[in-house]
Each structure stands twice: as structure tokens, then as C-alpha cells.
N, C-alpha and C positions, 0 to 999 in steps of 0.2 A: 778521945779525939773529938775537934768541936765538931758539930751539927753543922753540914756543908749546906747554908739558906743562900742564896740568889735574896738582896735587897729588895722586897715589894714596891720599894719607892724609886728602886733605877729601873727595874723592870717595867714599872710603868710607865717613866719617862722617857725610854726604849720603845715600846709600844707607840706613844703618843710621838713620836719623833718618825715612827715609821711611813705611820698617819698621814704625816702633812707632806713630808716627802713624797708619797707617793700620789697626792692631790697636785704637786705643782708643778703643774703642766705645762709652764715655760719655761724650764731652767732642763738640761741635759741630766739624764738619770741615767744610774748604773741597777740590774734587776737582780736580785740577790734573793738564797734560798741558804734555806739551814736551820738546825734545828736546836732548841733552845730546852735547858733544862726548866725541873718545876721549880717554884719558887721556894718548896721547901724541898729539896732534896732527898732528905732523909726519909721523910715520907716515901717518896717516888721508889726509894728499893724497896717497898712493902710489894710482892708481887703476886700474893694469892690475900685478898682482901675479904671479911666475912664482913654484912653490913648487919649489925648488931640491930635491937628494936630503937626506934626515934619513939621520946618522950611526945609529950603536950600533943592540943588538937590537928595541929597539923602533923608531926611527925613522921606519920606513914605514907602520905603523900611526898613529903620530904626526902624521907629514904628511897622510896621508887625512883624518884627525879635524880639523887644524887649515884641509884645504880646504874639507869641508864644514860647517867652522864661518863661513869666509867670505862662502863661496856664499848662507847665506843672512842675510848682515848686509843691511842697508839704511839708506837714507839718506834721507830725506824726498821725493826724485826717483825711485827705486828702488832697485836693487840696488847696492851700494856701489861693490863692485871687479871687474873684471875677470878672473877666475885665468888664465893661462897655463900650468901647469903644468909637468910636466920640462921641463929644458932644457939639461938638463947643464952646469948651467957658464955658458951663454950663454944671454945674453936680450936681443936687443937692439930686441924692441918691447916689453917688461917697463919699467916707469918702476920697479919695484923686484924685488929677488930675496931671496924670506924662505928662510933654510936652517936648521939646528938639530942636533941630536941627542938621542935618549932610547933609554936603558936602563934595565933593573929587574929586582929580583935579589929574593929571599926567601929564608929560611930561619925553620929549626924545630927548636926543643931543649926538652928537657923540663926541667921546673917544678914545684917543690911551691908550690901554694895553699892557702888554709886555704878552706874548704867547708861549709855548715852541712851537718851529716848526721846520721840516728837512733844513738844512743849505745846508747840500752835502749829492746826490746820488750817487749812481751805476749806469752806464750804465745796461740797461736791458739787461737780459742773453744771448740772441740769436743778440741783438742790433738793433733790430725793436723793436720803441716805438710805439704801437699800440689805447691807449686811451689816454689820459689827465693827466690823475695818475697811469698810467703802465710807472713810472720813477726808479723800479729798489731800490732795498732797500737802506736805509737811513743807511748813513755814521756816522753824525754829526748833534748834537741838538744842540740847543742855545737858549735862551732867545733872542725874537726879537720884536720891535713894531707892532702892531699889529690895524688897523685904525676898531671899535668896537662902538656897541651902548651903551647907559644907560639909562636907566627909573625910576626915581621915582614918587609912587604913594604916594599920600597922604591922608588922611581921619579924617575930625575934627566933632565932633560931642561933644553935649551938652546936656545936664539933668537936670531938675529941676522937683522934685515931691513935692507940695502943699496939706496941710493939709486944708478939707475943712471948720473944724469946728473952725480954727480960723487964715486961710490964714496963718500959719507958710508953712515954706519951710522947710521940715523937710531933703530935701535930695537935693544934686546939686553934680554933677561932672560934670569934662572937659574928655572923652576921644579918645585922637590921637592918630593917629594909620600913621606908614610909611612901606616904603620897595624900598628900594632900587635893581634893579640887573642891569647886565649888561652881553652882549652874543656877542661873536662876529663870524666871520666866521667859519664853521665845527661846530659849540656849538649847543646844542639843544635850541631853542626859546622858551622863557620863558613863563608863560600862562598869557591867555588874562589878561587886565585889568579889564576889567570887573570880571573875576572872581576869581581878585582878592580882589576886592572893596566887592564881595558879602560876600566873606569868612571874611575880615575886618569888616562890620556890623556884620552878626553871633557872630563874637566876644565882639563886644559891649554890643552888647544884652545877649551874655553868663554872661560875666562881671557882667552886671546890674542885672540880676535875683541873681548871689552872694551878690552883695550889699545890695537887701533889702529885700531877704528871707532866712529861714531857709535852712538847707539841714543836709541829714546822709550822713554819714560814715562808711565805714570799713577798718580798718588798724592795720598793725603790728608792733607793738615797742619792741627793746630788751631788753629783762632782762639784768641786769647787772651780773655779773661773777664774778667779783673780790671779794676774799677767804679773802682778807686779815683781821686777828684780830680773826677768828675761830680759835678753836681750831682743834687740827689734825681729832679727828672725826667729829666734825660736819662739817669742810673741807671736809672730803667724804661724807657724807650726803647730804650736796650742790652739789656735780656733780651728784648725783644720781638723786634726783626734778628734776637737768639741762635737765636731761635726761629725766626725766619723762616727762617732761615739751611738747618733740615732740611731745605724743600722749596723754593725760591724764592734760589739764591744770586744770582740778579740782582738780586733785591729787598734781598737781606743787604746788597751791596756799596752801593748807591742808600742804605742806611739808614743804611751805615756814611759815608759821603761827609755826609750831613744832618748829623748829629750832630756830627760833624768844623767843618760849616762854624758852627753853634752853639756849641761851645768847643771851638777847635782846639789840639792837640798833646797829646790824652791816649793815655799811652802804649798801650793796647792798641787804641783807634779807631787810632790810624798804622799799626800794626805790620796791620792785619786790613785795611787801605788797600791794604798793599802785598802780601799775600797776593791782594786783589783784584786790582791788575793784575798781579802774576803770570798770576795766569788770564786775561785777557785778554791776554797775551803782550807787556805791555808791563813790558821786562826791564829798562832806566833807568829808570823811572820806580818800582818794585816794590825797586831797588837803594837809591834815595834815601831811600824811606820805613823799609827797612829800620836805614840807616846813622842815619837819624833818631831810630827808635825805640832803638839801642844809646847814642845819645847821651844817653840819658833812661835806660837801663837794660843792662848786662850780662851774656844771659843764653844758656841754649844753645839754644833755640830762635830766636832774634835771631839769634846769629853762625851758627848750620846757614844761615835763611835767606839771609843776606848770600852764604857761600860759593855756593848755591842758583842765587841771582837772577847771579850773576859765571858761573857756571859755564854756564846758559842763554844769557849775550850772549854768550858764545864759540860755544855751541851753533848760533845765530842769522847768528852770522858764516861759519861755517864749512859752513851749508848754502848761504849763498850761493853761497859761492866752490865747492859739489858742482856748484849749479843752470848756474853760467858756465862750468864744463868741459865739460859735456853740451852745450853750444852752445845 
């Protein structure tokens, strides 16, 4: 049977779609909750997990970070997984063993940048120069060389989680991580490396807990507006729901359903149908209306949702099958 993956690349254009919806603050938004599978799946039914030794100089900072990113995933019944931890090697009440390695290195060489900086002063007022920088206000800027440091860090780290009941490798990624800055005299000095390398693990390890757990959501997507193909009254009828829509979204959807049944298949009444059973968690039915409304129109808020409403029935399946291993 194939490896049931959720696409990294609709998932995150799901994510990024959530994002801006929920930033814009003058369009009418419907507030939406549920819960979305991992990206890889098959991972995700690993449910008592042992975290093997992490290679290279980082490693073991790595491993910590990617335990307590597990510990606290969750899954709509509780806590996701299980950790077993070391095991050297052997795990065999582990249903999987995640291992890895990370290293990370920096360096530092000097740089010429160009720098706005005072070209020409003022003689000071009285014409006693009294400190170092009592030169008297600046005439003339310029863009000038400026002899400056640079630093970059680097951070390579690797994954591999083993399934133990038949040595599949159900999960492998590579992730790098850099940062480049550069500071030069008067600039404030950049922070340590060190903590910058610890904030790069955390992120790995955030990373990794998306990959092969579950997680909820809550997020705002906007109803669509556009009148066009109504009639004049049911034209006003639709800004009234819109409107209804800020305080009373039971009401919106009841209003959006009326108007529907009055003259059915205008595209943004469908497409706000199926935003509406989204939110009631009805994830075929939210799928349908979506696929309806791209049949009428093309557009990126229509395909984000479609991915949306596909990505939630996995979600929905895959809590079951949490709920049936918990007995």
C-alpha cells in the first residue's frame, strides 16, 4: 500500500493561505478549527517512539530538542507518542527508532562594506573640541568603505525514523539551516553563536514534530463577496448575511443556505456553503462544494480550499485510527 504523505508543498501553501486570511482585517471572515494530519503520515502511526544516539557535535543537543518537541505533540485523544528514549541500538518495545546527526561550524573574516558616515563637520561652537566625538555637527554624508566583520553559521543535521516491525525507513530528511550577518564599527554586535546554533536546533526539532505528528488549528478564511449573477434582491440579501456574518456565523451560514435554495449555484453562495461545513466539520461535504465552486471558477482561494478540506479528511481519518490504538 503506498505511504499516505500530505504534499509538503500544499501544506504549506495551506499554512501560508491561513496566514494572510487571518491578517485581513477588512474583508468578513468565517473562524475555523480542525485538525490536520502530519505531513508524513506513516511516520505519525509510530506511537511509542525510542530516540536512538544523534551523531556529530551537535547531536545530543539535537536529540533533547527533537524529544521535547514530541513530548509535547498531541493528538485529539492526548499526547501523541510514547518516547522511549536511549536504547542503544535496541528497541524492541519501540514500534520505531528516530536517529540523526547534527553539526555546526561558523566562521569569521573581515569585509569591506560601504557605511553612511559624516564626510564633513562643523567646527564646535565655542571651538574647543573637548572629547573624541564633540566634532560639531555634520555637514555632509556619503557612502564610504567601511573595514567590517562577517560570520556565518552553519547547521547540517539529518533524520532517519525506522519502522521496527519491518526495518522500513518510513521517514528521512536532510535539514540545513545558515545565517549569515555582518557588523561593523558603531553597529550593535550580533548575538553569540552559540545562541544562535541553539535557536537553529529548536528549529529542527520544531520542524520534525510537523513532520510526523498531527496538530490543530484555528484560522480565518474569507467569505467570498462577489454579487455577481443575483438577482437585485437577493443582491441585498447577501450584504445583509455579510454582515450578519461579524457576529452570528450560524446565522451567516442559515442565510447562506436560504439564498442558495432561492437561486442555486452562485458562485460565491457555493464556495461560503462550503466554508460553512468546514466549520461544522463536515469535510465531504465542504470538499464537494468547494470542487463545485472551481467548476464555475479558477481561483486561489478555491484550490488552497479544496487542498484544505482533502487535507482535514485525512486529518479525520487518521484520529480515528489514534482513538483505536488507545483501545
Amino acid at each position: 500500500m503506498a505511504t499516505p504523505i500530505i504534499h509538503r508543498s500544499a501544506l504549506r501553501l495551506i499554512a501560508a493561505s491561513l496566514v494572510a486570511t487571518a491578517t485581513a482585517a477588512s474583508a468578513e471572515t468565517i473562524t475555523i478549527s480542525g485538525r490536520f494530519p502530519a505531513q508524513n503520515r506513516e511516520a505519525s502511526y509510530l506511537q511509542r517512539l525510542a530516540i536512538d544516539r544523534f551523531a556529530g557535535r551537535d547531536g545530543e543537543p539535537l536529540a533533547n530538542a527533537i524529544a521535547a518537541a514530541l513530548s509535547r505533540a498531541e493528538n485529539a485523544s492526548g499526547p501523541h507518542f510514547t518516547l522511549l528514549g536511549d536504547t542503544g541500538g535496541r528497541a524492541p518495545r519501540a514500534d520505531g527508532v528516530l536517529s540523526g546527526s547534527a553539526t555546526s561550524d561558523w566562521e569569521e573574516h573581515r569585509v569591506t562594506l560601504q557605511r553612511r558616515r559624516c564626510i564633513e563637520r562643523a567646527a564646535p561652537k565655542d571651538g574647543k573640541k573637548r572629547r573624541d566625538d564633540d566634532e560639531g555637527e555634520c555637514l555632509k554624508y556619503a557612502d564610504v568603505p567601511v573595514p567590517c566583520m562577517q560570520r556565518t553559521i552553519t547547521l547540517t543535521a539529518s533524520l532517519r525514523l525506522v519502522r521496527i516491525a519491518d526495518g522500513a525507513i518510513v521517514y528521512t530528511a536532510s535539514k540545513p539551516r545558515n545565517e549569515t550577518v555582518s557588523w561593523c564599527p558603531r553597529d550593535t554586535l550580533p548575538r553569540a553563536a552559540e545562541m544562535v546554533i541553539a535557536d537553529m536546533i529548536d528549529s529542527v526539532a520544531g520542524e520534525t514534530r510537523g513532520d510526523i505528528a498531527p496538530h490543530g488549528d484555528t484560522y480565518k478564511v474569507r467569505y467570498r463577496e462577489d454579487r455577481a449573477g443575483l438577482s437585485k434582491p437577493l443582491a441585498a440579501r447577501f450584504k445583509d448575511v455579510l454582515r450578519l456574518s461579524k457576529s452570528d456565523s450560524r446565522g451567516a451560514c442559515e442565510g447562506w443556505e436560504a439564498i442558495d435554495r432561492d437561486q442555486p449555484g452562485q458562485l460565491s453562495i457555493v464556495f461560503n456553503r462550503g466554508l460553512c461545513a468546514e466549520q461544522r466539520g463536515d469535510y465531504p461535504v465542504a470538499l464537494t462544494l468547494y470542487r463545485q465552486a472551481r467548476g464555475m471558477k479558477s481561483a486561489d482561494d478555491i484550490n488552497t480550499a479544496i487542498g484544505r478540506a482533502q487535507a482535514l479528511i485525512a486529518g479525520t481519518e487518521d484520529e480515528a485510527r489514534f482513538r483505536r490504538r488507545r483501545g
